[in-house]
C-alpha positions in Angstrom: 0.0 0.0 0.0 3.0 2.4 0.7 4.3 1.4 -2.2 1.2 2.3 -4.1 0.9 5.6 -2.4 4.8 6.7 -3.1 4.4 5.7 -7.3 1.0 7.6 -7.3 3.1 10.4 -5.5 5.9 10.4 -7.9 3.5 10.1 -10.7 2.0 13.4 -9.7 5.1 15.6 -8.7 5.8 14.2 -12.5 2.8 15.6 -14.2 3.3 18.9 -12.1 6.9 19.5 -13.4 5.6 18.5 -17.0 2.7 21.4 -16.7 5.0 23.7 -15.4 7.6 23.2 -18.0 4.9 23.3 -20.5 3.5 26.3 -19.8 6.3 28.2 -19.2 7.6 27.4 -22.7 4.5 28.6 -23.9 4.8 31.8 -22.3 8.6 32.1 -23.9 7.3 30.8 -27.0 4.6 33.8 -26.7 6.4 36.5 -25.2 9.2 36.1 -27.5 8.0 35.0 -31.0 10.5 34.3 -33.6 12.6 35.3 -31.1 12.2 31.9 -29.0 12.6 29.5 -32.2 15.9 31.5 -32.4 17.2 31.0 -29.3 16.4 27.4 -29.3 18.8 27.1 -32.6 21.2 28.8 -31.0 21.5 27.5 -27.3 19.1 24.4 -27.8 18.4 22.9 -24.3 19.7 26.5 -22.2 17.5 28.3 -24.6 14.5 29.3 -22.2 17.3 29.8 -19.7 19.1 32.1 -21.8 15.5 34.2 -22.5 14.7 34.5 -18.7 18.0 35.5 -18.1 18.0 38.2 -20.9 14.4 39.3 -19.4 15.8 39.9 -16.2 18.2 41.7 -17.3 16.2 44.1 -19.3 13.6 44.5 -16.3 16.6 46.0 -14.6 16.7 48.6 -17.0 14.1 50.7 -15.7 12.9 51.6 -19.6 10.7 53.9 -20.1 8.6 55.9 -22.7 10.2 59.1 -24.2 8.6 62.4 -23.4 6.9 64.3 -26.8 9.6 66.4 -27.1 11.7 63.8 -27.5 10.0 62.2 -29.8 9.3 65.4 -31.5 13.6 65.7 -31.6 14.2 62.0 -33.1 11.4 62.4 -36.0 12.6 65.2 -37.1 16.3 64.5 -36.9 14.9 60.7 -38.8 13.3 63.0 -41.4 16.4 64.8 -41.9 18.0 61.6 -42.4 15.5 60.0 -44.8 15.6 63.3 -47.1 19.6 62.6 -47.1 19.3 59.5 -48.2 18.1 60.3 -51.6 22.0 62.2 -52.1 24.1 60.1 -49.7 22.4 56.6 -49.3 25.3 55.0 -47.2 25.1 58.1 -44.6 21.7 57.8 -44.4 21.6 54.5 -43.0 24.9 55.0 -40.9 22.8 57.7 -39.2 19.6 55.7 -39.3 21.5 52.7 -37.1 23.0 56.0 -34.7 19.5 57.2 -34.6 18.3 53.6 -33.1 21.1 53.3 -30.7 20.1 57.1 -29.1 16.7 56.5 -29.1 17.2 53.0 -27.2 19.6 54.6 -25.0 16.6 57.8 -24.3 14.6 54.9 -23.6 16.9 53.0 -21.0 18.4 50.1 -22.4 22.3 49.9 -21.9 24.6 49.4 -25.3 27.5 47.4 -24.8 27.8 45.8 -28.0 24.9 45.2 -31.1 24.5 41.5 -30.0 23.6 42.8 -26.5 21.2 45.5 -27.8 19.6 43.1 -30.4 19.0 40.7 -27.2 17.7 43.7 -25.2 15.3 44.5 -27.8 14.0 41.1 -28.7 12.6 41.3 -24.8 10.0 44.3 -25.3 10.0 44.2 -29.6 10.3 40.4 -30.1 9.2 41.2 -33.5 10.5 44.3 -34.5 14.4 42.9 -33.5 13.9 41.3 -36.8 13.8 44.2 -38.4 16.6 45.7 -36.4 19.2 42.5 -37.3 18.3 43.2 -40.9 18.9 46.4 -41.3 22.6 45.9 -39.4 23.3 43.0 -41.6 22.9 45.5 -44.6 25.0 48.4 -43.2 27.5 46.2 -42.4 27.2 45.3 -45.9 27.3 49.3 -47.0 29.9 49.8 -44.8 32.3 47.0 -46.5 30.8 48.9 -50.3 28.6 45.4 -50.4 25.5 47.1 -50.6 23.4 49.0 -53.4 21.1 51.3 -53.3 18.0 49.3 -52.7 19.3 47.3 -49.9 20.4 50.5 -48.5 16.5 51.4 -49.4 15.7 48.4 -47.4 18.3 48.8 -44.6 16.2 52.3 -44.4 12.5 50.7 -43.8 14.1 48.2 -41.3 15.3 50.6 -39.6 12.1 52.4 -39.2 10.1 50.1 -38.1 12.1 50.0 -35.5 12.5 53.6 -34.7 8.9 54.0 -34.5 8.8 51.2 -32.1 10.8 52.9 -29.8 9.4 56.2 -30.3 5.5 54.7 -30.2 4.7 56.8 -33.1 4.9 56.6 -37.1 7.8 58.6 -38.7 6.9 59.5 -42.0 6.2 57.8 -44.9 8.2 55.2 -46.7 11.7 55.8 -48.4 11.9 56.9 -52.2 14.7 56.2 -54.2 15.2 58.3 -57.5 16.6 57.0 -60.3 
């Protein structure tokens, strides 16, 4: 009868930890989007791990929303940099990624490094780091003289999406090239 009562026991304490572990992958899985399937291919079993550690780091950030003025600075220094880009493409988007990096900075995340700030952002804009890795792959590509002038185009549209992300507001409208 003990015997009975101690596998029944187990049994449960199993079924608990399976829930538990179950639902907080779905959370992850929620929370973070693409962002989770990424970090699975990257750090396959410490992957959830490596998410709640990132979260807790970011929740000791203290981020906040930027005041309209600031907002009211960064579109207007974005629309400088968007009417630029139609003369000096490269620049545009070297300013676009410097643009990102103050307005994440305004907002409270720290910047050690892009991998860092990529990570950072994936926590709050699981969807919108997407956007921000693509547009760095292409100015890295600029920046080597890899790049033409519509992936500098799209560098530009990556990189505000995520701009207005951070500044909770739309920009302008899309990038026009000339030709």
């Amino acid at each position: 009868m003990v015997a009975i009562a101690i596998i029944v026991v187990i049994a449960l304490v199993a079924i608990f930890m399976t829930t538990q572990k179950k639902k907080r992958t779905e959370q992850l899985r929620s929370k973070f989007g693409p962002e989770y399937d990424k970090a699975v291919a990257e750090h396959k079993d410490r992957a959830e791990e490596v998410l709640e550690r990132r979260q807790e780091r970011v929740e000791k950030y203290h981020l906040r929303p930027l005041r309209p003025e600031e907002c009211d600075r960064f579109a207007s220094e974005w629309r400088h940099e968007q009417e630029r880009f139609v003369d000096d493409p490269a620049g545009a988007v070297a300013a676009a990624d410097r643009l990102v990096g103050e307005a994440m900075t305004a907002r409270g995340y720290r910047l050690p490094d892009i991998e860092t700030r990529m990570e950072d952002l994936s926590v709050e804009h699981p969807k919108e780091v997407e956007h921000y890795r693509a547009a760095h792959e292409l100015a890295q590509r600029s920046a080597a003289g890899q790049a033409n002038t519509e992936d500098l185009r799209q560098a530009m549209q990556h990189y505000r999406t995520v701009f207005e992300c951070l500044l909770g507001t739309r920009v302008n409208e899309p990038v026009e090239v000339r030709r």
